[in-house]
C-alpha positions in Angstrom: 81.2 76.4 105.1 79.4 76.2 101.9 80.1 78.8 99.7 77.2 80.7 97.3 77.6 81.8 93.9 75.5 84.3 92.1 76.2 86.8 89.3 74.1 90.0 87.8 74.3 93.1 85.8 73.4 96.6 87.3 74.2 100.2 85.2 75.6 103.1 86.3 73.7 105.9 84.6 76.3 108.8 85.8 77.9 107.6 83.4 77.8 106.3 79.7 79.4 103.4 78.1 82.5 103.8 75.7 80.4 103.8 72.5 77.8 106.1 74.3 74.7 104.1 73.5 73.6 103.3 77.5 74.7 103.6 80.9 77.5 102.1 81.8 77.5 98.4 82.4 78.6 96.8 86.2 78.8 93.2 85.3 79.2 91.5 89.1 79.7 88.1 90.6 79.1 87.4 94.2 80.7 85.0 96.2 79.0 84.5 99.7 78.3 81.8 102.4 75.6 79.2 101.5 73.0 77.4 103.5 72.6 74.7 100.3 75.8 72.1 100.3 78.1 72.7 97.1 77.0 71.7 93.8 79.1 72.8 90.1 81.9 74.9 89.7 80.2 78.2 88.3 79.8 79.1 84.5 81.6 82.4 84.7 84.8 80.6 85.4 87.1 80.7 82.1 87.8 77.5 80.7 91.3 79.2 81.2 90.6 79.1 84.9 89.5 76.5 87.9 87.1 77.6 89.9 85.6 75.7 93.2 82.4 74.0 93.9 80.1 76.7 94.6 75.9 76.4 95.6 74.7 78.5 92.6 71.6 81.0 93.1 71.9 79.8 97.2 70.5 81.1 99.9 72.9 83.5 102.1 73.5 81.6 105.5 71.7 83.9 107.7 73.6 84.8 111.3 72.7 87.7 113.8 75.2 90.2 112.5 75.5 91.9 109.1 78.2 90.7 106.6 81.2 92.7 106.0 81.5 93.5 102.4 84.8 93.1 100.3 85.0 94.3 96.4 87.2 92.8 94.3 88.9 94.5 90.9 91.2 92.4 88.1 94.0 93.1 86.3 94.4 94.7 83.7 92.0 92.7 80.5 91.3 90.7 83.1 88.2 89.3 84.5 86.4 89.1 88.3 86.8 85.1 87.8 91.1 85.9 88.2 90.0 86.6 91.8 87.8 83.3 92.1 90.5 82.3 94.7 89.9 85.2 97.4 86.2 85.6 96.7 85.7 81.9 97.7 87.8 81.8 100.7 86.9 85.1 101.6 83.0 83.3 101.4 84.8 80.4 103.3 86.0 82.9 106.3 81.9 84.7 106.2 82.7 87.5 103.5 80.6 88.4 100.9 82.7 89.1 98.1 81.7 90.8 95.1 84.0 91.2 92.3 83.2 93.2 88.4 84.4 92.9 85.0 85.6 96.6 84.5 84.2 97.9 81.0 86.2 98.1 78.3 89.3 96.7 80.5 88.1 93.1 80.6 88.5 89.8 78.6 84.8 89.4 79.1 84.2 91.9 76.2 86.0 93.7 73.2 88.8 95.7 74.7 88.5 99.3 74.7 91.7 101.5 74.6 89.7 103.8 76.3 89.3 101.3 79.1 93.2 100.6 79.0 93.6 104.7 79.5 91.2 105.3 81.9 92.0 103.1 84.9 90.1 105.8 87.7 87.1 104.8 85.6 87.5 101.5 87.5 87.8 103.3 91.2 84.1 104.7 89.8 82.5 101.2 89.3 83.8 99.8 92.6 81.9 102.8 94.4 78.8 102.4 92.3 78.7 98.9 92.6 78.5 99.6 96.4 76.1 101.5 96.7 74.1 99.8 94.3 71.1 97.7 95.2 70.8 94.7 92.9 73.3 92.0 94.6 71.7 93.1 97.9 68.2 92.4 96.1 69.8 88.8 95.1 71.0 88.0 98.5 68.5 89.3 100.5 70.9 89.5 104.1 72.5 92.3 106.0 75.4 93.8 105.2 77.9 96.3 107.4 77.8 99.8 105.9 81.1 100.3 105.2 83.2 97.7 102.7 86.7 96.4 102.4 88.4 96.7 99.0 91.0 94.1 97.3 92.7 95.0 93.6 95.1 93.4 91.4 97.8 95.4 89.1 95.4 98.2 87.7 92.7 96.8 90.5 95.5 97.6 93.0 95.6 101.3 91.4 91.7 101.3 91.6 92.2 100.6 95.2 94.7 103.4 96.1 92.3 105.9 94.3 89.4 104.4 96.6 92.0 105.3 99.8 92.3 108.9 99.0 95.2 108.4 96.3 95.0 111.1 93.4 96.4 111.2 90.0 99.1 113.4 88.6 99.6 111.8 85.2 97.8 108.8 83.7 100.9 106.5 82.6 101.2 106.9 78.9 100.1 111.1 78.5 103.1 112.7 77.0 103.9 115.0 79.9 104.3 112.5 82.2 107.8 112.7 83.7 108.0 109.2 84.9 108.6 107.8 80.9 107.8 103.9 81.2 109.5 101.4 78.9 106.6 101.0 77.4 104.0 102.6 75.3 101.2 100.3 76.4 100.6 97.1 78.2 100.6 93.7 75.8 97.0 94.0 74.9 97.7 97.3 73.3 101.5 98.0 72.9 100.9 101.5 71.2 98.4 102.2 73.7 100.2 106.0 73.7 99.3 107.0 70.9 95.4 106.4 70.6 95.0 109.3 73.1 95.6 112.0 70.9 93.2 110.2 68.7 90.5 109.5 71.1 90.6 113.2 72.1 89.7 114.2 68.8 87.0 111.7 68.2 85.2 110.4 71.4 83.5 113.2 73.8 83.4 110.4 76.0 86.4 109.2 76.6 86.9 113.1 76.2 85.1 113.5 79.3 87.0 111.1 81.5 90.6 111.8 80.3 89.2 115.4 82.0 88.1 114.2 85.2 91.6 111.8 85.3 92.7 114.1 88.3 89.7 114.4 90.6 89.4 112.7 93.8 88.0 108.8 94.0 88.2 108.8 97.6 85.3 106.8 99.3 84.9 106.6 102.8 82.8 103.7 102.8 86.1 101.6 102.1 87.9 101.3 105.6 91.2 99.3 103.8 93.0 98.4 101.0 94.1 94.8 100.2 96.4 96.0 96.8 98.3 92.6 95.0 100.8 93.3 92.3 100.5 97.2 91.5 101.3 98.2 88.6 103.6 101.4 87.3 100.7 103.6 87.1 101.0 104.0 90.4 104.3 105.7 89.8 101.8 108.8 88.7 99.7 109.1 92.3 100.4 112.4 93.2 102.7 111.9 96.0 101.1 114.5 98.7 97.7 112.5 98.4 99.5 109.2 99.0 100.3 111.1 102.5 97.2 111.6 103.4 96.1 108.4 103.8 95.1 107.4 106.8 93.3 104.2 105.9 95.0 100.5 106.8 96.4 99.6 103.5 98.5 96.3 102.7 100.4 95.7 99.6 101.6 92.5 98.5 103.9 91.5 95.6 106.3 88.9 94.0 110.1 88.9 94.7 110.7 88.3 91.1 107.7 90.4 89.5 109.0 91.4 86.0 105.6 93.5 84.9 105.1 95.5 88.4 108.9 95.2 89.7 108.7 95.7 93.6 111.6 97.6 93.7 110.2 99.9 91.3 106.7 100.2 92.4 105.6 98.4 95.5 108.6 100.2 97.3 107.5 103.5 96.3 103.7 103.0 96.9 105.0 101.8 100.1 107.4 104.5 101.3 104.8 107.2 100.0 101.7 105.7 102.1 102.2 106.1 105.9 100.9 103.3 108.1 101.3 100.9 104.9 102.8 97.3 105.2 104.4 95.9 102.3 104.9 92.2 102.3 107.2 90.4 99.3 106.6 86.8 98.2 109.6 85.1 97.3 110.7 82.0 95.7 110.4 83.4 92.4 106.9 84.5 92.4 105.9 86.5 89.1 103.1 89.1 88.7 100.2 86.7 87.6 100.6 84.5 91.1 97.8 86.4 92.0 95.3 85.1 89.3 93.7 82.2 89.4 95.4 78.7 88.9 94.9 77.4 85.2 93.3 74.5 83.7 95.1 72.5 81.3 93.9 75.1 78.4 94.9 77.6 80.4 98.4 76.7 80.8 98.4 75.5 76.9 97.1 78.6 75.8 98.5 81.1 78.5 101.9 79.5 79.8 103.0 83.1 80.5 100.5 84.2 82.8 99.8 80.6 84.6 103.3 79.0 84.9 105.1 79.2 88.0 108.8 78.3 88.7 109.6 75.5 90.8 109.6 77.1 94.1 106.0 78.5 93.8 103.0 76.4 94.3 100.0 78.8 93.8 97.1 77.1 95.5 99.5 77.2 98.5 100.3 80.6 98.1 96.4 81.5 97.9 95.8 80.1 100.9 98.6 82.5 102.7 97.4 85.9 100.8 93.8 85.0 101.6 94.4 84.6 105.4 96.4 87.9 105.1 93.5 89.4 103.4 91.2 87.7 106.4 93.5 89.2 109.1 93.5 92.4 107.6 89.6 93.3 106.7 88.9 91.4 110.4 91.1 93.7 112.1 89.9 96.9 110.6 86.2 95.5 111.3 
């Protein structure tokens, strides 16, 4: 099946941008099944990352029943193009998947602190993006209702707030009682300290850090597809995590050094009822879940793109994809 490609940029005006000069941005990329046969691999690919053929600006293969609907959240700095691999074999298996570049969190644009903090911001865009009507506009099809999600490290976290999960503490706020190694991830290594700063002197960011505890829950997402998650997950507030009755599956590397299973999967696990927690082994590391590399990729990146002997990450995408097939198709 030939798989479409298309991208856009939608606002959310609930809420503003991290300067506070416009609405929010939703950057999005769709991938989808095509009528038209394949043509180029699509511009919003990295050069750091290989991306596959794709019919650009195609027309969605029609069929007599609507679409099921999966959204897609990076890592953390990351971008949507990380998850190139599932949206396109997602498209492959008659998905539309639609992944975003999360403001302020993404390698798309100047990171933001504040989008480094405020990781429930991300559960926000996922449910705006939704419900919003531009990549319906641009595909012009029928889609189901409801919608699958699928997250990455702080996507995984984005997902679990999505599923009902609620937060206690945000990872690096002084009174968290879970104290992490670190005081920010590598993009940001003092990321602790700006929030005393950003308290001070942004009302937005102001704002959000307020709203840090509400409740993301969206029923329009029947399951939860959650790669890699990170140790802000160690600050769901466990009750919420109980109350999940949504199909949620959770997938990590045996030898994950940033998101250790042991340490977070395990606990996410035992804390969500009716989970299944799957570990890849052979030495798989946290960034087997991003897209493979091109050769400046690897050059420039051998941290997040080299894999030890035992891993072959193509292969490995094919098996997480047809888990993430199995799942979505069996929550329907």
């Amino acid at each position: 099946m030939s798989v479409g490609f298309t991208e856009g940029l939608t606002f959310d005006p609930e809420r503003p941008d991290w300067d506070d000069g416009g609405p929010r941005p939703l950057r999005w990329f769709a991938w989808y099944p095509a009528v038209e046969t394949v043509s180029n691999p699509p511009s919003v690919s990295s050069s750091w990352l290989k991306a596959g053929p794709v019919a650009r600006d195609a027309e969605l293969r029609p069929q007599g029943r609507p679409y099921p609907v999966v959204l897609l959240s990076h890592g953390t700095g990351g971008v949507a193009a990380g998850l190139e691999w599932l949206g396109s074999r997602l498209a492959q298996n008659g998905f539309i998947a639609i992944g975003i570049n999360h403001h302020g969190n993404t390698g798309a644009e100047p990171y933001r602190a504040e989008g480094f903090i405020c990781l429930w911001e991300r559960a926000r865009d996922l449910s705006a993006l939704l419900g919003d009507e531009s990549w319906r506009e641009r595909l012009r099809g029928r889609y189901e209702s409801h919608a699958h999600v699928a997250g990455f490290s702080a996507g995984a976290y984005a997902a679990m707030l999505l599923m009902g999960a609620r937060v206690t503490y945000s990872q690096f706020e002084p009174d968290n009682p879970v104290r992490s190694p670190l005081r920010g991830p590598a993009e940001f290594p003092n990321l602790a300290d700006a929030i005393p700063r950003l308290l001070e002197s942004s009302p937005v960011f102001r704002a959000s850090w307020e709203r840090r505890r509400m409740d993301y829950s969206d029923a329009r997402f029947r399951s939860a597809f959650v790669l890699a998650p990170g140790r802000s997950v160690l600050g769901f507030d466990a009750g919420t995590l109980g109350c999940i009755d949504r199909p949620v599956r959770i997938l990590v590397g045996d030898a994950d050094a940033i998101a250790p299973a042991s340490l977070c999967s395990d606990w996410l696990h035992h804390h969500t009822p009716g989970s299944r927690l799957e570990i890849l082994g052979h030495g798989a590391g946290h960034y087997v879940f991003v897209s493979e590399p091109t050769a400046l990729g690897l050059q420039q990146a051998p941290a997040v793109f080299s894999d030890p002997p035992g891993v072959d990450r193509r292969t490995l995408h094919e098996r997480v994809a047809l888990s993430a097939k199995a799942l979505f198709t069996s929550v329907g």
